[in-house]
N, C-alpha and C positions, 0 to 999 in steps of 0.2 A: 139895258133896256129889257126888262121884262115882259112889257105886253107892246102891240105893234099889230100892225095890220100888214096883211102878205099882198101883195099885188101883181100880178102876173100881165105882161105885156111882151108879145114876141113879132109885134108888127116891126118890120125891117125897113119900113118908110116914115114912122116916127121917131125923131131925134131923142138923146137920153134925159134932157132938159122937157121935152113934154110929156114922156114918161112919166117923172118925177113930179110935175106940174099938177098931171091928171091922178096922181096918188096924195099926193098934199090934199090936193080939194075934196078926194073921196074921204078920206082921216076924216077933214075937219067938220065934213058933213056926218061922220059916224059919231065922232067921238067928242065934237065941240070945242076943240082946242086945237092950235097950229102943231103941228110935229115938225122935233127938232134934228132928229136923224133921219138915214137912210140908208143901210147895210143893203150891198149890193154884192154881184159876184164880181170876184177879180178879172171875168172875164168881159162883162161888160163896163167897167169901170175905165174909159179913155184916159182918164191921168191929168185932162186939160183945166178940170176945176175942182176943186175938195167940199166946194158947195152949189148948189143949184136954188133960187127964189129963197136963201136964207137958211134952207136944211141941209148940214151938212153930210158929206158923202163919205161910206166908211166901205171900201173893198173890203169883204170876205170870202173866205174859200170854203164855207158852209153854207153860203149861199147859191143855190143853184141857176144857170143863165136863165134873162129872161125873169128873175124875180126880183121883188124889192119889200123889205122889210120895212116896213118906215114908223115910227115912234115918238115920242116922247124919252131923249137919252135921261136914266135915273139919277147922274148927278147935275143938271138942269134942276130938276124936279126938288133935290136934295136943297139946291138953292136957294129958289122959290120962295121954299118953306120957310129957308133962316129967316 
């Protein structure tokens, strides 16, 4: 994933599934298309599901707590196109 929007959420009474909810629908209202990843930190990443609402959840340790990267993955994209 090249481009992607950053989303920061560190409310401790929101689950990681509305997190991710409320970052999908911000993407799709910027950028016009569903986003198919979401790089998160290892730290907030529970382990219980590898995707949320159909984007899947990629733990990084570049990612810092509290952020979510979410995108458009570029072999998705590479797809697409064939």
């Amino acid at each position: 994933m090249r481009e992607g929007l950053l989303w920061f959420d560190n409310d401790p009474n929101r689950k990681l599934a509305d997190k991710i909810s409320r970052a999908v629908t911000r993407y799709q209202v910027r950028f016009g298309c569903r986003p198919t990843t979401c790089y998160l930190s290892v730290r907030d990443f529970d382990g219980q599901t590898d995707k949320i609402n159909g984007v899947q959840l990629k733990p990084a340790s570049d990612v810092r707590p509290h952020h979510f990267w979410i995108g458009v993955e570029q072999e998705t994209m590479t797809a697409k196109a064939a």
